[in-house]
C-alpha positions in Angstrom: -20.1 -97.3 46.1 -22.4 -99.3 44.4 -22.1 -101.3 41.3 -24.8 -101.3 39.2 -23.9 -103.3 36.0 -20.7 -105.5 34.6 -19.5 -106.6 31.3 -16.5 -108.0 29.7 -15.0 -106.4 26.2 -14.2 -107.7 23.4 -10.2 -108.2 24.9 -11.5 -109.2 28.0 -11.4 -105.8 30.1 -14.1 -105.9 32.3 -16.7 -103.1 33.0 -18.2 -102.1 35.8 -20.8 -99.5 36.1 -20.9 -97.4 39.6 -22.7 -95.3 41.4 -21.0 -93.2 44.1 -24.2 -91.5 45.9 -25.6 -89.3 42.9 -22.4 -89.9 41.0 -21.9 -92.2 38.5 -19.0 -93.4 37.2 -17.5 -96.8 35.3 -14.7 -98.8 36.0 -11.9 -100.9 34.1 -10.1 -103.8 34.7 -7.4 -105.9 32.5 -8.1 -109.4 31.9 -4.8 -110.7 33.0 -4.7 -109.1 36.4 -3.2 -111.4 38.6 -2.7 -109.2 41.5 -3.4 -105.4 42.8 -2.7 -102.7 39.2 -2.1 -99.4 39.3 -5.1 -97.0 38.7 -5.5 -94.2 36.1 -7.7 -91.9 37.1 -9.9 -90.3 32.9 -10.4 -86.8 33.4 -13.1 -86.0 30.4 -14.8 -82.5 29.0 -18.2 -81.9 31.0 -20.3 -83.6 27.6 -21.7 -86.7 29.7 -20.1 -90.1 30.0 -22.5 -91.4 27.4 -20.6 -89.0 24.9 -17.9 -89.2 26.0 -18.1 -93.2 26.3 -16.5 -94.2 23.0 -13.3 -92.4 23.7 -13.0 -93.3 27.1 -13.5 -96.6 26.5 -10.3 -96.7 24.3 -8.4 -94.9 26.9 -9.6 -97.4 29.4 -8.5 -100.9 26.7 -5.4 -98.9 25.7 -4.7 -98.6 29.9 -5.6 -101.9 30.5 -3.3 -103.3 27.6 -0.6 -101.9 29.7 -1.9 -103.6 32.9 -3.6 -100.2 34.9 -7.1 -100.2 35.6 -9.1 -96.8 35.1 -11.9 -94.9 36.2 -14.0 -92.2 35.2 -16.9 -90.1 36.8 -20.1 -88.1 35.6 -18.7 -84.5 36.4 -21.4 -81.9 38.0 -24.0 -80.7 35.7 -23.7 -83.3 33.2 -25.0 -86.4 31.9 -28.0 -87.2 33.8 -26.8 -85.1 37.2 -28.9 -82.4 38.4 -29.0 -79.8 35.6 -26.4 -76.7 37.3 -27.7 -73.2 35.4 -24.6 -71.6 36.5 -22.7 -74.0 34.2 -25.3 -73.9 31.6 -25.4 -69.7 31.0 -21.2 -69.4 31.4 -21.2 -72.3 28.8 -23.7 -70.1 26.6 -21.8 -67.4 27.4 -19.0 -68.7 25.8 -20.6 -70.2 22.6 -21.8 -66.8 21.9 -18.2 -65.5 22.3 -16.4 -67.7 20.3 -19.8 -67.7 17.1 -19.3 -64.3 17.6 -15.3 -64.6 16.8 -15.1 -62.4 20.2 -12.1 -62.7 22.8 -13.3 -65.2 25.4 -12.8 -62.7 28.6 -11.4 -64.2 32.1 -14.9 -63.2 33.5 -16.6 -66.1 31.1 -13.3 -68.3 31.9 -13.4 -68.5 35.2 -17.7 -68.4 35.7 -16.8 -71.8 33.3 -14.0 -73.8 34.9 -13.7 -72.0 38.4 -16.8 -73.6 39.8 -16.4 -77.1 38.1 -12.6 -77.6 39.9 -14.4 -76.8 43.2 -17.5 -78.9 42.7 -15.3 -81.9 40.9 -12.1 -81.8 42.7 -13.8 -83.4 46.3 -15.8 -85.8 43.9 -12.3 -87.2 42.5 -11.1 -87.9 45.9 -14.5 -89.1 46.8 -14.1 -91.6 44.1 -10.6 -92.1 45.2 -11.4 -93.0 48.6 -13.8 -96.1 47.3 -11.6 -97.6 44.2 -8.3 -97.9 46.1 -9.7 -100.3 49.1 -10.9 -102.8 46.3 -8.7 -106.1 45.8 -7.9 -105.3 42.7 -6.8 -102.1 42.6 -3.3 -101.5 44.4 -2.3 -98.0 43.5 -0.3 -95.7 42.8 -3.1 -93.5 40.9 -2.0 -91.4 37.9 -5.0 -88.6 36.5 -4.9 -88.5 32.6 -6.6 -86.2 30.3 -9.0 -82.9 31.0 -10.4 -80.3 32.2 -6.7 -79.4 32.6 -7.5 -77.3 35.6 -9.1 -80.4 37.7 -6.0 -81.8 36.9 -4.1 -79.4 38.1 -6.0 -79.4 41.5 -5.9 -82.6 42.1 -2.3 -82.3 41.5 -2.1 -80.1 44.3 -4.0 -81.3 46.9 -4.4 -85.0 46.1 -1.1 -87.0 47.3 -2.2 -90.1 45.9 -1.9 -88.7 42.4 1.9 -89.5 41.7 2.0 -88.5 37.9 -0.2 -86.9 35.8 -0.6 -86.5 31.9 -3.1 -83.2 31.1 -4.4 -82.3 27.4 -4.1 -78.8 27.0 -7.3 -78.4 25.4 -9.3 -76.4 27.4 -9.9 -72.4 28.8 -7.5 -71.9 32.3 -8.6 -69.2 34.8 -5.1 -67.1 35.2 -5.8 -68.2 39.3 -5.1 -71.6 38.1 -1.5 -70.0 37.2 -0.7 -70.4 40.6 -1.8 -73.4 41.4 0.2 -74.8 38.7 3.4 -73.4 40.2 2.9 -75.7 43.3 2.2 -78.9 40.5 5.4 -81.2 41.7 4.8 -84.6 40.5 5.8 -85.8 37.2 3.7 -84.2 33.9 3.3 -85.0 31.0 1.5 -82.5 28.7 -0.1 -82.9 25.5 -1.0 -80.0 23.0 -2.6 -79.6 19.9 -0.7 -77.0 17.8 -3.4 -75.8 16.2 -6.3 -76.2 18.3 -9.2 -73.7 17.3 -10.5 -73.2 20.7 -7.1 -72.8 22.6 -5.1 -70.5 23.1 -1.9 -72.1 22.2 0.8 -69.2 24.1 -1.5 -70.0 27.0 -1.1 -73.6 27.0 2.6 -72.5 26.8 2.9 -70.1 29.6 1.2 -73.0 31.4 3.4 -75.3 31.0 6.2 -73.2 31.7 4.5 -72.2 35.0 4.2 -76.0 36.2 6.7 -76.2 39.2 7.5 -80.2 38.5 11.0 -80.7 38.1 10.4 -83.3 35.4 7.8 -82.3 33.1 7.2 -83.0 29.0 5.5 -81.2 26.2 4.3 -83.4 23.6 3.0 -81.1 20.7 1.3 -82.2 17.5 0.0 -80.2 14.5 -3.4 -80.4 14.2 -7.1 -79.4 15.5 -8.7 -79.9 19.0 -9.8 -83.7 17.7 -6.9 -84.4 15.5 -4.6 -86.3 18.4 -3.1 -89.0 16.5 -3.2 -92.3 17.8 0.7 -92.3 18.7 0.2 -89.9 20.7 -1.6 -92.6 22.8 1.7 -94.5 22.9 3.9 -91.3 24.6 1.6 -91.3 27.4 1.4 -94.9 28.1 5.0 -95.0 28.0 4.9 -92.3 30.6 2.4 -93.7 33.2 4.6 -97.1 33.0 7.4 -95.1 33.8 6.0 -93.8 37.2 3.4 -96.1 37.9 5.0 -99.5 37.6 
């Protein structure tokens, strides 16, 4: 890991830029650290982190107001990573689908998201493996946000993760059904009721299939970008619960 830039915001937070090989990534810090915090791991949608940089940013000040650092990555394909035509025709695939007011069939679905969990997942722990020896960061790690079905991997196979809060806002292979049943760490879920590009008794039947014993649903009406900003305050209230 190399870092390649540092600021501090506005409240202090500072910045840092990384790179982890071809992979790079940013990291927060709180101001008032005065000894190792707890790390929150920003799962994002595969737009690029300069997109995406705005709302992460305010997941990463809102974190840090509640004394976690976080971390996010460039996933595969995106950003300024290699360009991965794979990605790009199932993502074109799935425009014309959805223009076309079409079902979205599991064969688009899992050409999508299938390859992203196995090319991210390793990337994650990679990530992982180079935050948690830093003085500042002390663990435990908690994974917030999408692609849900990252999540849910690293939910599985990642014993560092001890609770996790997913945004049910994006396509699930029906294989990812199963890995969901061996999800046992604390969840908790958030869901737009009326998300165009979800398939909300999907969402459902996923959250039902999650084999953690303690486990929320935390539903608001409103589109795929209409989370209100409350909904910011049920999840930090969740990660202090089980990080802290």
């Amino acid at each position: 890991m190399h870092f390649t830039s540092e600021q501090h915001l506005d409240d202090g937070v500072l910045e840092r830029e990384f790179t982890l090989g071809e992979i790079p990534g940013i990291l927060w810090t709180p101001a008032s650290a005065s000894a190792p915090v707890p790390l929150i791991l920003l799962g994002h949608p595969p737009l690029g982190l300069r997109k995406m940089y705005p709302r992460l940013v305010a997941r990463a000040q809102h974190s840090a107001a509640q004394g976690f650092a976080s971390a996010t990555i460039e996933l595969p394909g995106s950003g300024d990573r290699p360009r991965w035509p794979a990605a790009e025709q199932a993502r074109a695939d799935l425009r014309r689908a959805m223009e076309a007011g079409e079902p979205v069939s599991d064969e688009i679905v899992d050409a999508l998201i299938l390859p992203l969990v196995e090319k991210a997942v390793p990337e994650w722990q990679a990530t992982l493996d180079a935050l948690l020896p830093l003085p500042e960061i002390g663990g435990p790690v908690g994974y917030s946000g999408g692609v849900i079905s990252i999540g849910i991997r690293l939910a599985v196979v990642e014993p560092r993760i001890v609770a996790a809060g997913f945004f049910a806002g994006s396509f699930v292979p029906r294989a990812m059904f199963e890995e969901a049943r061996q999800v046992t760490i604390p969840l908790h879920v958030l869901l737009q009721w009326d998300d165009e590009g979800n398939d909300r008794q999907a969402a459902l039947d996923l959250f039902d299939a999650f084999g953690s014993k303690e486990k929320s649903l935390y539903a608001n009406m409103g589109g795929h970008t209409g989370v209100p900003e409350f909904a910011g305050d049920a999840a930090a209230q969740f990660f202090t619960r089980h990080l802290k």
